[in-house]
C-alpha positions in Angstrom: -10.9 -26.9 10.5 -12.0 -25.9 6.8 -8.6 -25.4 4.7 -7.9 -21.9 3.4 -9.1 -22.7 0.3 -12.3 -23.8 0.9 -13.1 -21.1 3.2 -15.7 -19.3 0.9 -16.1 -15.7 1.9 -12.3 -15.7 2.3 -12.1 -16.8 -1.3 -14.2 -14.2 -2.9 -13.1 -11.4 -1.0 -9.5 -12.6 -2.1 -10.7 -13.0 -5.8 -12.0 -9.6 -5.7 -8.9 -8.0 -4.6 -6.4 -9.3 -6.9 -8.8 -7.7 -9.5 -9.1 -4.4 -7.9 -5.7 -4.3 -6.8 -4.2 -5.0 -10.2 -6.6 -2.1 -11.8 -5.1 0.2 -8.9 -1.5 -0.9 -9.9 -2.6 -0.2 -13.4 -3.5 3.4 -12.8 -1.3 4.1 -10.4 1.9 3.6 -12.9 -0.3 5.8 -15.4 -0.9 8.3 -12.9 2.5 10.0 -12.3 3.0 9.4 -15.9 -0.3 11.7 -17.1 0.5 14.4 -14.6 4.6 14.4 -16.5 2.7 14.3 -19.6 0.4 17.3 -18.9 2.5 19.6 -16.6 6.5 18.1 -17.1 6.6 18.8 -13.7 7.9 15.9 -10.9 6.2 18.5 -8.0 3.2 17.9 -9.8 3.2 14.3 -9.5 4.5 14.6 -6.4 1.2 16.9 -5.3 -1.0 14.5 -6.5 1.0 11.3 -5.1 0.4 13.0 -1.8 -3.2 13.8 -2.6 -4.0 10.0 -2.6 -2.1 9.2 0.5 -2.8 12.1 2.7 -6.0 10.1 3.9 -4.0 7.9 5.6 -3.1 10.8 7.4 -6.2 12.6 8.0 -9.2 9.7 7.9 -7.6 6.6 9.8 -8.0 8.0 12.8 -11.9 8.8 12.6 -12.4 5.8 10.4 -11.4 3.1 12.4 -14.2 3.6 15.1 -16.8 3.6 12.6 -15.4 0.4 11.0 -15.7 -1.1 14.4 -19.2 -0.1 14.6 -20.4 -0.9 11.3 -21.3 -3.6 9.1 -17.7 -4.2 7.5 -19.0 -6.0 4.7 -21.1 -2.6 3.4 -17.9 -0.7 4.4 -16.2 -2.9 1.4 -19.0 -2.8 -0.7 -19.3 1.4 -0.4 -15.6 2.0 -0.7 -15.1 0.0 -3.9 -18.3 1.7 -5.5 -17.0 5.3 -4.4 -13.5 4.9 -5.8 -14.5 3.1 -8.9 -17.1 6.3 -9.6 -14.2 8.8 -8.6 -11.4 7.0 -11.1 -14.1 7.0 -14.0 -13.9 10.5 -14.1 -10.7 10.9 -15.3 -11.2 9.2 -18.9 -14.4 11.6 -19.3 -11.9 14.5 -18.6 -10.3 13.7 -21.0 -12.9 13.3 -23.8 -13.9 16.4 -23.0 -11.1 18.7 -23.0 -11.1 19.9 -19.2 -8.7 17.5 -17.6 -6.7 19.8 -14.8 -4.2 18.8 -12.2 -6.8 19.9 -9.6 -8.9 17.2 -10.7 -6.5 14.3 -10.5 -5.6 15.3 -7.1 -9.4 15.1 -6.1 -9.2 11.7 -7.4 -6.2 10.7 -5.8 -7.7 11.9 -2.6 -10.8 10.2 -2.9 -9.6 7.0 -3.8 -7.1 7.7 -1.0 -10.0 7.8 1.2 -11.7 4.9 0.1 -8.7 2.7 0.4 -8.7 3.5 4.3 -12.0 2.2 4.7 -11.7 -0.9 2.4 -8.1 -1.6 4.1 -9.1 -1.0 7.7 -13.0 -3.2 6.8 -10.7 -5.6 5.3 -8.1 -6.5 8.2 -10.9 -6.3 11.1 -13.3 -8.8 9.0 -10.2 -11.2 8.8 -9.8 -12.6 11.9 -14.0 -13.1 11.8 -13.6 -15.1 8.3 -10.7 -17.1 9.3 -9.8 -19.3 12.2 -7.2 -17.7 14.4 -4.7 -20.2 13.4 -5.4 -19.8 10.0 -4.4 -15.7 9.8 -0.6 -15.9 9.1 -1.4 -17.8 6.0 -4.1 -15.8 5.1 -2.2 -12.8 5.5 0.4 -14.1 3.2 -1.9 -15.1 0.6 -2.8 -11.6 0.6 0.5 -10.5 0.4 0.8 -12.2 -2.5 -2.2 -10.8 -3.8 -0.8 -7.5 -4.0 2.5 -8.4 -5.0 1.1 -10.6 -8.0 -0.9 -7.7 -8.9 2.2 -5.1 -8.2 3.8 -7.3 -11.0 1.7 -7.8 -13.7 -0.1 -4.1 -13.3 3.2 -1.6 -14.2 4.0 -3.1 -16.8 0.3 -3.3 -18.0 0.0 0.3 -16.9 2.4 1.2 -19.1 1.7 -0.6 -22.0 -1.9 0.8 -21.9 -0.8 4.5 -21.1 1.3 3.9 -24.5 -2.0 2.8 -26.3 -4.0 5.5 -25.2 -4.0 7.7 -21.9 -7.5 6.9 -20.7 -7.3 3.3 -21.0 -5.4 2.6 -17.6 -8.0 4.6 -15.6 -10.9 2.8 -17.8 -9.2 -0.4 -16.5 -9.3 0.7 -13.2 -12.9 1.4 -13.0 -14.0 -1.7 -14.7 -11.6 -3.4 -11.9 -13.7 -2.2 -9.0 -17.3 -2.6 -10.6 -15.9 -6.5 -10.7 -14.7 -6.3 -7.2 -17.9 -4.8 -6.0 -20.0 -7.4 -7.5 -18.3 -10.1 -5.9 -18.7 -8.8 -2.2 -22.1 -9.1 -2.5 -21.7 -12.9 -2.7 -19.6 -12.9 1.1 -22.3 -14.2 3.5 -20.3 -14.1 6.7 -22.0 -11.3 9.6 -19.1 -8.7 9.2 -20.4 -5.9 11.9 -18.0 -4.7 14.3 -20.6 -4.6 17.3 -18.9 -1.6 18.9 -20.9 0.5 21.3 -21.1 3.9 20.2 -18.9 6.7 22.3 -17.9 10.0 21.1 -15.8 9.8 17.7 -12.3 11.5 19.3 -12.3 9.2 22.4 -12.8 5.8 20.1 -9.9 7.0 18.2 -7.6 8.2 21.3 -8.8 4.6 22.3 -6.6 2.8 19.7 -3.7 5.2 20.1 -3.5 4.7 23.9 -3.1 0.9 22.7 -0.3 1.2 20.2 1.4 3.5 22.6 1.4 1.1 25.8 2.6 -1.8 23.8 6.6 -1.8 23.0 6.4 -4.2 20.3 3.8 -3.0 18.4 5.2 1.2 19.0 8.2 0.7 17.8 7.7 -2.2 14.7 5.0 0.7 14.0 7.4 3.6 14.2 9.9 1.4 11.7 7.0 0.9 9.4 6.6 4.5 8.8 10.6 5.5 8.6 10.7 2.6 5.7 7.3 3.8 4.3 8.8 7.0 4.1 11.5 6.1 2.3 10.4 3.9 -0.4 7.4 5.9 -1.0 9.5 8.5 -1.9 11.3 6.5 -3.9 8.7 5.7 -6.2 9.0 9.1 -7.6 12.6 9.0 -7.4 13.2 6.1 -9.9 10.3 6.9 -12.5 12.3 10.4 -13.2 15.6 7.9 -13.1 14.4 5.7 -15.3 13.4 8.5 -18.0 16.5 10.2 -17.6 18.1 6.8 -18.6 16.3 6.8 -21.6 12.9 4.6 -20.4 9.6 5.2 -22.1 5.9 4.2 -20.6 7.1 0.7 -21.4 10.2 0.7 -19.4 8.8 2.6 -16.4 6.2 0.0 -16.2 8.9 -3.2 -16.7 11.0 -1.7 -14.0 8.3 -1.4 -11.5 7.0 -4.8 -12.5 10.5 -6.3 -12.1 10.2 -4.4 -8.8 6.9 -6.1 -7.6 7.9 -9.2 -8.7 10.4 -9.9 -6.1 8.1 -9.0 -3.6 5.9 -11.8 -5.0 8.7 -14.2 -4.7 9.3 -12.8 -0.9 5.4 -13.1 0.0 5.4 -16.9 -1.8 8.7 -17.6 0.4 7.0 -15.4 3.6 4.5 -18.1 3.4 6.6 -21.2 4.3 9.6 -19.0 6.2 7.2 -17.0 8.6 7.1 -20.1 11.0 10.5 -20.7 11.4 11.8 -16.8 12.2 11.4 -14.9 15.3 9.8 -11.8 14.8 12.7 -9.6 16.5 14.9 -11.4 13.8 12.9 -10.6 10.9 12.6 -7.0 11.9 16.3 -6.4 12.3 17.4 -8.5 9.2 15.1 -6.7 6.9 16.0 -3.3 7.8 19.6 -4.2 7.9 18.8 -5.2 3.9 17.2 -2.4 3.2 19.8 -0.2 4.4 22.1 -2.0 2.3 20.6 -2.0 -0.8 19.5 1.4 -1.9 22.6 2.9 -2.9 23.1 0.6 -5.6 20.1 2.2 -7.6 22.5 5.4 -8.1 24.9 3.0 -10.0 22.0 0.6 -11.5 22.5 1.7 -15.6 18.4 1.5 -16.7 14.8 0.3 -16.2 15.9 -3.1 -16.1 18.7 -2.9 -13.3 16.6 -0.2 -11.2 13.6 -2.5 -10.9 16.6 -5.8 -10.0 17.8 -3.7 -7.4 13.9 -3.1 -6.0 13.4 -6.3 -6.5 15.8 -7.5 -3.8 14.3 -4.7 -1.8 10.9 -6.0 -1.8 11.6 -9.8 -1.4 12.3 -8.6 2.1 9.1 -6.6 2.5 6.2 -9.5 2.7 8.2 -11.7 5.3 8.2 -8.4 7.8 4.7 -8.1 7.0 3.5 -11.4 7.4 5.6 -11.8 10.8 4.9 -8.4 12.5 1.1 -8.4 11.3 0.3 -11.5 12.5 1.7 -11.0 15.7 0.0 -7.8 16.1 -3.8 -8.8 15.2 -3.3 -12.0 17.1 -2.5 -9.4 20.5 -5.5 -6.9 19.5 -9.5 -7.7 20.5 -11.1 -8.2 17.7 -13.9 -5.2 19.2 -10.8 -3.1 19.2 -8.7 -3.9 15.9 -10.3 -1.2 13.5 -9.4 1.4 16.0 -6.1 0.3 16.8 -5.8 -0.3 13.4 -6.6 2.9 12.3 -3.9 4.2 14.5 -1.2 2.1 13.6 -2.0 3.1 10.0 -1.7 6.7 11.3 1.2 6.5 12.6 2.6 4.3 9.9 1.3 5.7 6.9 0.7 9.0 7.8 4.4 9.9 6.7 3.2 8.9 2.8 2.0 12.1 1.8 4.9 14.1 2.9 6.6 11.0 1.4 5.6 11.8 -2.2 5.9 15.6 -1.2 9.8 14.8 -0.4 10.1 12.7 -3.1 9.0 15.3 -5.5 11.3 18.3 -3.8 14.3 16.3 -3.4 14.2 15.1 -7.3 13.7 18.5 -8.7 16.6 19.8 -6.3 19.1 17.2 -5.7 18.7 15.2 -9.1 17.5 11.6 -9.2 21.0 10.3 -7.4 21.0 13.1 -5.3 17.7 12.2 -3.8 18.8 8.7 -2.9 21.2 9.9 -0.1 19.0 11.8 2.2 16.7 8.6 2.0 19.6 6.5 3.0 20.6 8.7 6.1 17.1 7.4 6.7 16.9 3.9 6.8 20.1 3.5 8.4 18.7 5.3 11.0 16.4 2.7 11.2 18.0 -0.6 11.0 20.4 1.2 14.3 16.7 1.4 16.0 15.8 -1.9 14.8 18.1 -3.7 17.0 16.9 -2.8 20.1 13.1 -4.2 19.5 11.4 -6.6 22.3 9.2 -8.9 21.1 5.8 -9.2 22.6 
């Protein structure tokens, strides 16, 4: 068997996502910054936070029949052109004097809508690009893809929004024209090979799935109560921060303190994933979770917030790694975009009301105040968490 690392197409498509996903981190931390900047208003950000995510509410479903039917490799190709020609837009905006709130929420939604299709193109070409036993690693590696690039692109965001408004959103585009480019160099035969069948009973097709399989309905239904949750904290803590006297710079050190303990927990998820059972992992982490967010009401700045997030997401990639695996491994490979696509529904379809809540409960609780109601929440879920079968 060809190591990881030698496995070509794997290797470029990985190379071209920790580019794209760091330019993504990059604007993303300059995103809810620009809309405070322009409005003052956390229900602004909070508008166009859901903007971006309400495609994984309304496209997954449609979307993953079509990635199962398509070339996969175009699907890449298409979605990384498409978002890197949406973010563009928002430098030239500026230059010209007609940058509105409307616009950055049509951004956010359309690169919303082209992450679908790149994440759903993504995990179905996997399993045809790396040997089955191979997947847990290379699920990892791309764990630690995004939390490298979670790490170094807050702080980067930040530091560029500081500079100079446009230049995180420049950063971005340049990030998927670099991306793009390298996808044209994966050689491996990427199509789906689904037969075509009406678009609504494809979709129902994956739903029915998730549904008839306990392990994968419930892990699922905990993925979108924790989504949930921290989504809307993200929001949360970049008005706690500020109120705590952080600028561009600290925002973006907290987050990147923040993603870089989920780096260290997707380098340990690596080695630990084959030595936990997943019923253990899913109870242990929620159990953390639940345990650890009301200590950002007492954390005293940036530096402390993004500690206490940290631990928090050292705890995310080892659930990830574990539960994902397990899952793909139990899906045909004719049937993952679909079931996928539900899963993703289901699971991050909750985001956009997320960054809705997030945005409401800051402006009328108060920073602190918010963190309660999201506490209720994953309590709630590390009770469920217990009672989880494995497959």
């Amino acid at each position: 068997m060809t190591a990881l690392r030698r496995n070509r197409d794997f290797a470029v498509l990985w190379g071209g996502q920790v580019v794209s996903t760091l330019g993504a981190q990059v604007s993303g931390t300059a995103m809810p910054l620009l809309v405070l900047a322009t409005t003052g208003s956390p229900a602004d950000a909070g508008l166009v936070g859901a903007a971006g995510l309400l495609p994984f509410l309304v496209a997954n479903l449609p979307a993953g029949p079509l990635v199962d039917r398509w070339d996969r490799r175009k699907v890449l190709l298409v979605s990384e052109v498409m978002a890197g020609l949406a973010v563009v837009s928002v430098p030239v905006a500026m230059w010209l004097g007609v940058l509105t709130v409307a616009q950055l929420v049509a951004v956010a939604f359309a690169q919303g809508l082209c992450l679908v299709f790149f994440g759903l193109a993504e995990r179905a070409a996997l399993p045809l690009i790396v040997p089955a036993a191979q997947l847990p690693a290379a699920i990892a590696q791309n764990e630690a893809r995004g939390r490298a690039a979670g790490l170094a692109g807050p702080p980067l965001g930040g530091l560029l929004f500081g500079a100079g408004a446009a230049l995180p959103f420049l950063a971005d585009a340049v990030s998927y024209a670099l991306s793009a480019i390298g996808l044209l160099f994966v050689r491996k035969n990427l199509t789906g090979g689904a037969p075509p069948e009406p678009l609504l009973r494809a979709a129902l097709s994956g739903l029915r799935w998730v549904w008839r399989n306990p392990f994968v309905r419930t892990a699922i239904l905990l993925i979108a109560a924790s989504n949930l949750v921290f989504q809307a904290l993200l929001l949360v803590l970049v008005v706690l921060a500020q109120r705590r006297h952080a600028g561009p710079g600290g925002v973006g050190l907290m987050f990147g303190i923040y993603s870089g303990g989920g780096l260290a927990g997707a380098l340990a998820a690596a080695r630990l994933h084959r030595h936990l059972a997943a019923r253990t992992v899913i109870a242990g982490v929620n159990w953390v979770w639940a345990a650890l967010l009301p200590l950002f009401a007492v954390a005293a700045g940036p530096v402390q917030l993004g500690l206490v997030g940290a631990a928090c997401a050292f705890a995310g990639p080892l659930w990830n790694v574990v539960v994902v695996s397990e899952a793909t491994l139990l899906v045909p490979n004719e049937l993952l975009g679909r079931v996928t696509s539900a899963a993703m529904t289901m699971s991050w379809g909750v985001m956009p009301v997320a960054s809705l809540l997030g945005g409401y409960l800051t402006s009328s609780l108060g920073p602190v105040g918010a963190l309660w109601p999201l506490e209720a929440v994953l309590l709630a879920a590390a009770v469920v968490s217990l009672r989880v079968r494995t497959a």
